[in-house]
C-alpha positions as CSV (number, residue, x, y, z in Angstrom):
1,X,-13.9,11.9,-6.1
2,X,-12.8,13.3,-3.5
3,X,-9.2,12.0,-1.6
4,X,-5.8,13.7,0.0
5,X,-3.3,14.4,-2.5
6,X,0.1,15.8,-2.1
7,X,2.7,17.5,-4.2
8,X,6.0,16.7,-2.5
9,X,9.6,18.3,-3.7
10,X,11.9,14.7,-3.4
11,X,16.0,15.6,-2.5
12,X,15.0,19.4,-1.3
13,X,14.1,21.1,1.8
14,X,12.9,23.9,-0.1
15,X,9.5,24.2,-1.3
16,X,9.5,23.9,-5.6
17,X,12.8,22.6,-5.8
18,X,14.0,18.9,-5.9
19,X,12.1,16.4,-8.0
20,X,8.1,16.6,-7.3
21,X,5.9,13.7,-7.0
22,X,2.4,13.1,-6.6
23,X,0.7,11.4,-4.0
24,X,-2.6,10.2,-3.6
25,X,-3.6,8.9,-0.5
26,X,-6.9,6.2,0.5
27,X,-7.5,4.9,-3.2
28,X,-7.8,1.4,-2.4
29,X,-10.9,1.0,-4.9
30,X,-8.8,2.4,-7.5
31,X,-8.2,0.4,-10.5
32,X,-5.1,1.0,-12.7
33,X,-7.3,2.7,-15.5
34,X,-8.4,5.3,-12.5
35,X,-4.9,5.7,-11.0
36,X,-3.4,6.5,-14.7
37,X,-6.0,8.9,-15.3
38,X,-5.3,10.8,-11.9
39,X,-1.4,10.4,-12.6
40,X,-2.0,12.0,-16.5
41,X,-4.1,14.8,-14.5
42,X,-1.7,15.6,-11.8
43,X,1.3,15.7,-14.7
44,X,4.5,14.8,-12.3
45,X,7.1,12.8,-13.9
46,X,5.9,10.0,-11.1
47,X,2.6,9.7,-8.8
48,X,2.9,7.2,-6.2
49,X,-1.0,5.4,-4.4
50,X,-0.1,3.9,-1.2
51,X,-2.3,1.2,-1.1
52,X,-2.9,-1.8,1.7
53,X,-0.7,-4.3,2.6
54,X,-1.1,-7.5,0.3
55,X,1.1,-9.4,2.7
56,X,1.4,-9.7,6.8
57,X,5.3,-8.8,6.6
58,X,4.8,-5.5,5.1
59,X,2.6,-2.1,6.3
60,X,1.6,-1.5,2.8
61,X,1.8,-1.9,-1.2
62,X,3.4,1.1,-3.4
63,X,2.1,1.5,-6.8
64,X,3.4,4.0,-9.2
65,X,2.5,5.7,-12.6
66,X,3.8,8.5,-15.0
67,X,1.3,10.4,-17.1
68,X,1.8,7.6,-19.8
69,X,2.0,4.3,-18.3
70,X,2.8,2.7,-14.4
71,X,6.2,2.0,-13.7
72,X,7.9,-0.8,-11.3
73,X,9.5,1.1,-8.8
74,X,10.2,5.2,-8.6
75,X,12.7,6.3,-5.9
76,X,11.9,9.8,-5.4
77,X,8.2,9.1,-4.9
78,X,8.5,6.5,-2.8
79,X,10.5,8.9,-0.6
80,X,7.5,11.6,-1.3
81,X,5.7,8.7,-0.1
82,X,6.7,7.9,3.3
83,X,7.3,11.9,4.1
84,X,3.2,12.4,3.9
85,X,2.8,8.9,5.7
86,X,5.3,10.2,8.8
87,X,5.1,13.9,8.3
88,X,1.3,14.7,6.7
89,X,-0.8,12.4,7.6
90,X,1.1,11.2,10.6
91,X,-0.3,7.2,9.4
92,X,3.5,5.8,10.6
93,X,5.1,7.3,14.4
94,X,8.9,7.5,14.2
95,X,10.3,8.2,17.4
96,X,12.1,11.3,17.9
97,X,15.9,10.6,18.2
98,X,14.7,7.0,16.9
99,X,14.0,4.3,14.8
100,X,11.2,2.8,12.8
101,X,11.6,0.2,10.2
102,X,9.3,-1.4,8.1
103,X,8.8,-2.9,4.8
104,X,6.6,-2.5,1.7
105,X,5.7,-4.5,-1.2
106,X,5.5,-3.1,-4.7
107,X,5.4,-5.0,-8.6
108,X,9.4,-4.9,-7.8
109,X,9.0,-7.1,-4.3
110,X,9.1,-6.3,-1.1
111,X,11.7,-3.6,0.0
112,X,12.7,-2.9,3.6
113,X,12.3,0.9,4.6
114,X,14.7,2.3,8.1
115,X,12.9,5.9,8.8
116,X,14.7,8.2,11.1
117,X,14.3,11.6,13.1
């Protein structure tokens, strides 16, 4: 199986520093068996699968899970997260100087995201 994944230091500007956390982009047809098994492999404390939106109001749903189980909500991988979506894979434009917001839905709700540049 073959899909981007990113190692991404959370809270530092400096490669290997901050708090790493997986993420695994296009793995939609991924059950929750297959997600924990890639999490386990990868071995960050968190490993976040950006998946499609379940709902019109929001651009997509946030799943996480540690090596032992899948967890609610996880802060520093959600910011992981939207770095690879804006900065990586260039999937969401913020304007430069600007503004985007946007919203995403995860087993904790749906949370409102404000990216800037």
């Amino acid at each position: 199986m073959k899909r981007p994944c990113y190692v991404v230091d959370a809270f530092s500007a400096q490669a290997l520093a901050g708090n790493a956390a997986g993420v695994l982009l296009d793995g939609a047809e991924l059950d929750a068996k297959a997600m924990h098994r890639i999490a386990a492999e990868l071995k960050h404390s968190e490993t976040a699968f950006p998946l499609p939106a379940r709902e019109p109001t929001a651009a997509l749903h946030l799943r996480w899970f540690t090596p032992a189980s899948e967890v609610a909500f996880c802060g520093h991988a959600t910011l992981a997260t939207f770095h690879v979506l804006v900065n990586e894979a260039r999937r969401i434009r913020v304007p430069e100087n600007g503004v985007h917001r946007t919203a995403f839905t995860c087993k904790s709700g749906k949370l409102n995201v404000e990216l800037s540049r």
